[in-house]
GUNU-639234 format. One record per residue (C-alpha): x, y, z; residue number from 1. Coordinates in pm, 1 decimal, decimal comma. Layout:
N
KEDO         c1         c2         c3     i
KEDO          X          Y          Z   NUM
...
This chain:
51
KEDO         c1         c2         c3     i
KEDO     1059,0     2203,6    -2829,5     1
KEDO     1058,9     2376,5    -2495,7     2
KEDO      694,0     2412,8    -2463,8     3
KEDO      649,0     2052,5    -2537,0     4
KEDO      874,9     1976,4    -2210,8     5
KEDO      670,2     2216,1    -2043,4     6
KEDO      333,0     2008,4    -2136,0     7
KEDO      533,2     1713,7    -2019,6     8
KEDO      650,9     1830,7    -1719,3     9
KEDO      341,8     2018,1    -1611,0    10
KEDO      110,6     1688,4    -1693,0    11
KEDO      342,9     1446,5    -1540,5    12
KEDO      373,2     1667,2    -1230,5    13
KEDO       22,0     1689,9    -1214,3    14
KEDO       60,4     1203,4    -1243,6    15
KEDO     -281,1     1210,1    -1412,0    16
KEDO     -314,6     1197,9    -1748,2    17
KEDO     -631,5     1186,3    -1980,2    18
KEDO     -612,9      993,6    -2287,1    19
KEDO     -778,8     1147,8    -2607,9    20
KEDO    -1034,3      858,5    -2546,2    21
KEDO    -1153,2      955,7    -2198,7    22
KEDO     -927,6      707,3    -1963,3    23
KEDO     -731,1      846,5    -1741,2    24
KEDO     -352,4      686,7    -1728,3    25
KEDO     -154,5      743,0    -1395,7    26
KEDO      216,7      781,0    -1363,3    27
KEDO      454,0      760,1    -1101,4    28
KEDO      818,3      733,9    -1109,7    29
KEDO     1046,3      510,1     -885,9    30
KEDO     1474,0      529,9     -868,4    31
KEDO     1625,8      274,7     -718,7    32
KEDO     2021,7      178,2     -716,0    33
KEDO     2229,4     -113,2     -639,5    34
KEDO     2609,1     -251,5     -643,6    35
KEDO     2769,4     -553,3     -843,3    36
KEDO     2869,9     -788,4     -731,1    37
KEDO     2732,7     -720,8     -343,9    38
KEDO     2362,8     -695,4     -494,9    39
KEDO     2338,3     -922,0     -787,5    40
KEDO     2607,9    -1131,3    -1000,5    41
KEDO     2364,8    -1032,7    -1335,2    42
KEDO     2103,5     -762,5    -1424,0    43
KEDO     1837,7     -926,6    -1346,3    44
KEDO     1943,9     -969,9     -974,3    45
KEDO     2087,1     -609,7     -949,5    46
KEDO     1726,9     -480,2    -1107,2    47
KEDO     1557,9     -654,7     -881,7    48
KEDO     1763,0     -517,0     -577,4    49
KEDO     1746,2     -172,7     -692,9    50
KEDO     1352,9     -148,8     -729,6    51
């Protein structure tokens, strides 16, 4: 199991990876945080404030 989260971590860190059929995929990561009720009065509104 740990070398898998080493393949993970070492292609995500690289945020390129190639797909078995020759595309490439990129991925990047965003965090984001907000505060009921100041942000949003549902999830969708507090989601929307935290991206």
């Amino acid at each position: 199991m740990s070398s898998l989260i080493t393949i993970l971590e070492d292609t995500l860190s690289a945020n390129l990876l190639r797909l078995e059929d020759g595309n490439k995929l990129s991925i990047t990561v965003s965090i984001g945080a907000s505060h009921y009720p100041e942000d949003g009065a549902n999830a969708d509104e507090l989601y929307k404030r935290a991206d």
